[in-house]
C-alpha positions in Angstrom: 61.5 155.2 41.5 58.8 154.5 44.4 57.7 150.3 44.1 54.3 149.9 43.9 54.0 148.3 47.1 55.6 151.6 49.0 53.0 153.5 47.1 50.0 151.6 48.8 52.1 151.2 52.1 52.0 155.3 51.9 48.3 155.5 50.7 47.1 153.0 53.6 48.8 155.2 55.8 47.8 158.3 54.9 44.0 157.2 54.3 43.8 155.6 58.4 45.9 159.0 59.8 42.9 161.4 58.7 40.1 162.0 60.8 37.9 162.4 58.3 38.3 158.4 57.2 36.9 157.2 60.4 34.6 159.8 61.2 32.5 158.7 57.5 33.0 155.0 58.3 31.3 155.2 61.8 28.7 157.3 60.1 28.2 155.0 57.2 28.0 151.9 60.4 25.0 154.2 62.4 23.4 155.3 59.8 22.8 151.8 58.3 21.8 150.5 62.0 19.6 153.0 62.6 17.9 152.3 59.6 17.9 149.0 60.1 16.0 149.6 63.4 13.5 151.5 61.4 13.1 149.3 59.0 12.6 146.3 61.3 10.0 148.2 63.5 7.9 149.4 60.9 7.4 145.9 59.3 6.8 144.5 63.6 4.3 147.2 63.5 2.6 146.7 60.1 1.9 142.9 61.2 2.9 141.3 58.3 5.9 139.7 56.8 8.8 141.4 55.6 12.1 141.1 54.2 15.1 142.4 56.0 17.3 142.2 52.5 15.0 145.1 51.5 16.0 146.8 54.5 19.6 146.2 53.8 19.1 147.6 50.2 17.3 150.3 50.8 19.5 151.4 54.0 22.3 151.3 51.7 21.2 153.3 48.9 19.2 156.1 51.0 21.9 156.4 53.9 25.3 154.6 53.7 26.4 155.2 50.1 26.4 158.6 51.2 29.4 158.3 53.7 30.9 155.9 51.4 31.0 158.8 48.7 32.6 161.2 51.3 35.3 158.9 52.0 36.1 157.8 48.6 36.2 161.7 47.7 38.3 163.1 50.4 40.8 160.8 49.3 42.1 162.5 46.5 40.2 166.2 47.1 41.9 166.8 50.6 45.6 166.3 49.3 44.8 169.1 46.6 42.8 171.6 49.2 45.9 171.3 51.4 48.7 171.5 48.3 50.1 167.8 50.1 49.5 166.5 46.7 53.0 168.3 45.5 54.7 166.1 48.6 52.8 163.2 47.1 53.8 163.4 43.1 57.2 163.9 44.5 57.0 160.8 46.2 55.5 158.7 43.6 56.1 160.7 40.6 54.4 157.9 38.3 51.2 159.7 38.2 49.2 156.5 37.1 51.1 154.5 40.1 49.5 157.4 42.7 46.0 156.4 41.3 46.3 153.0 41.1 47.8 152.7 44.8 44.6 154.8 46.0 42.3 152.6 44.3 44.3 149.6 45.7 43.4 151.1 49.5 40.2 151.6 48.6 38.7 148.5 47.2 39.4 146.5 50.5 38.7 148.7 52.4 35.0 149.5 51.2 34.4 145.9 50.2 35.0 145.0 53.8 32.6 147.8 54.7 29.9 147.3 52.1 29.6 143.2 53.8 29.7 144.0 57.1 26.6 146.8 56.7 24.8 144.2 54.7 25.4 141.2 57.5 24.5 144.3 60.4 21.4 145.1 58.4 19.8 141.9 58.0 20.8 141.1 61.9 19.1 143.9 63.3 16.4 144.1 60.8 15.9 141.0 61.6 15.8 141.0 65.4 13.7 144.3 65.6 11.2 142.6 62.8 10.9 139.8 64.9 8.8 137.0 63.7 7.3 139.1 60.9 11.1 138.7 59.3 10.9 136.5 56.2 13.0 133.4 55.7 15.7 133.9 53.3 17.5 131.3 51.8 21.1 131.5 52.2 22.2 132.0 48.7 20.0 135.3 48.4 21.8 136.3 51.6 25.2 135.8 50.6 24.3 137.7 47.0 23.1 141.0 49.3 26.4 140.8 51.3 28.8 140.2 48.1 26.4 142.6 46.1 27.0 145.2 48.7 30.3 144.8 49.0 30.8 145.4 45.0 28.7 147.8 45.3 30.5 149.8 47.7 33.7 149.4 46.2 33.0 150.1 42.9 31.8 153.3 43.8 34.7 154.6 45.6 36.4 154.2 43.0 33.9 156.2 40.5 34.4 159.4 43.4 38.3 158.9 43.1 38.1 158.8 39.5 36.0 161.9 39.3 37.3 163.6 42.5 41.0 163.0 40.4 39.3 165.1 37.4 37.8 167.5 39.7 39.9 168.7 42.2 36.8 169.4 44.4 35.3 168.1 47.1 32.5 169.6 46.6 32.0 169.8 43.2 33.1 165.9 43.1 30.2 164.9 45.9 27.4 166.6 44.0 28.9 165.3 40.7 28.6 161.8 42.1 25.0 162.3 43.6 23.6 164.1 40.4 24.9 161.1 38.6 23.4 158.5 40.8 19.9 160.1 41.1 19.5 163.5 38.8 20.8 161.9 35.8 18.5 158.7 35.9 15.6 160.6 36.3 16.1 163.1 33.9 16.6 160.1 31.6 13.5 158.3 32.4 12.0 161.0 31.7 12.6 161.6 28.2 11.4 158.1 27.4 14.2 155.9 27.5 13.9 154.1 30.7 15.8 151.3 29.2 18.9 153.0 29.7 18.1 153.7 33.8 18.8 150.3 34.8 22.5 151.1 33.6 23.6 153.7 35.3 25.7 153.4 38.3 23.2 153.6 41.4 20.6 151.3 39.7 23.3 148.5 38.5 24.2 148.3 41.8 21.5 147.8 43.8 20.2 145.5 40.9 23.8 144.0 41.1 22.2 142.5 44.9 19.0 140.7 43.3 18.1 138.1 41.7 16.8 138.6 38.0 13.2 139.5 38.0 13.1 140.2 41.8 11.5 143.6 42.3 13.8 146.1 43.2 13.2 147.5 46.7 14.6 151.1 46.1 12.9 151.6 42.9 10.1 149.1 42.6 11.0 147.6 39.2 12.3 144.1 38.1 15.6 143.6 37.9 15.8 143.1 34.0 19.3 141.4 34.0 21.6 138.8 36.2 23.4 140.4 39.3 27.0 140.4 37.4 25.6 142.7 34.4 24.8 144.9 37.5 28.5 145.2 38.9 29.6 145.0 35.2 27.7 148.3 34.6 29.3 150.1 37.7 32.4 148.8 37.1 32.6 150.2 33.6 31.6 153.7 35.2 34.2 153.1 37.7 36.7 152.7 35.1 35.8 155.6 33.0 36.1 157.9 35.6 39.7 156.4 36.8 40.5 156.6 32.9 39.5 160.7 32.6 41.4 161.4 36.0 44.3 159.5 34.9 44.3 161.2 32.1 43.8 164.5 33.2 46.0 163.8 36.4 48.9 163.4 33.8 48.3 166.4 31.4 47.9 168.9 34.5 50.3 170.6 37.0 49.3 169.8 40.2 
């Protein structure tokens, strides 16, 4: 019986050998900077002051989620394109072990990630903006950066738990998307915009404001505290893992 510790020694390894892994993390890191170089020159060039969180925020949801999603996905999707998932039920034929162990990669990993494009946002926001950047006070910056950081995390795991249920890559990625922008539109929609601020891609960019602080991405208040935020994508996170589990167990691979 594989320990969980080899399990996670095997995932780390096999998640840092693939191309693929670094390839989405450098694009996540240049996407986000040259965002942030966008972001900062437009408010130098409007002339008045600006806030480089927004820039983070906003560079985060319209750019470097997107590489985080591919990442996240490929984790679990590749190893059934290429059949290696066989190798790896043989190896840790626990099946719950095999998603746990993959999760266990994935939350440093993207937590790590999610900070450091926050702290690189703000900085070169910041340096482009000039001295139209606005003064932020240090506890609002360190709620962006751990914000981000859930953020990012939390919704790695919701690809692997859908990607797990899946199978496809494709299919997994535009299941993810739909849910974090189709879905809450659709909703909104139909009249219950109460429910928006729940789903997965709102609660997390909420999840780096302060209640009541207008939401840069989608120009509402934030109508809870920034822990009901994570709270929300961490019980999507967790339903997704749950149905992959489950259906990870039941199928043949």
């Amino acid at each position: 019986m594989t320990k969980p510790g080899d399990a996670i020694a095997s995932e780390w390894t096999k998640f840092w050998s693939v191309r693929a892994t670094w390839w989405s993390l450098a694009a996540a890191a240049v996407l986000m900077a040259a965002y942030s170089v966008m972001g900062g020159w437009a408010i130098a060039r409007a002339g008045e002051t600006g806030s480089v969180r927004s820039i983070a925020i906003n560079g985060a949801f319209y750019m470097a989620q997107f590489p985080v999603i591919a990442v996240a996905t490929l984790f679990v999707t590749s190893e059934y394109a290429s059949g290696s998932i066989r190798s790896s039920l043989l190896w840790v034929p626990v099946r719950n072990r095999l998603l746990l162990a993959k999760s266990a990669v994935l939350l440093p990993v993207l937590s790590v990630l999610g900070a450091a494009l926050a702290g690189l946002a703000m900085v070169v926001g910041g340096f482009v903006a000039g001295d139209h950047a606005s003064r932020i006070p240090a506890g609002e910056v360190v709620l962006t950066i751990a914000g981000m950081a859930a953020y990012f995390a939390l919704l790695g795991l919701l690809c692997l738990g859908i990607g797990t249920a899946l199978r496809s890559t494709a299919g997994a990625i535009v299941s993810v998307i739909v849910l974090l922008l189709m879905v809450p539109m659709l909703v909104g929609a139909l009249g219950a915009d109460a429910l928006i601020d729940y789903f997965p891609g709102f609660a997390g960019i909420n999840g780096m404001l302060p209640k009541g602080e207008l939401n840069p991405v989608f120009h509402t208040p934030t109508v809870y505290a920034p822990w009901i935020g994570m709270l929300s994508c961490a019980a999507w996170s967790v339903g997704a893992l749950a149905a992959g589990s489950v259906l990870l167990r039941k199928r043949d691979a």
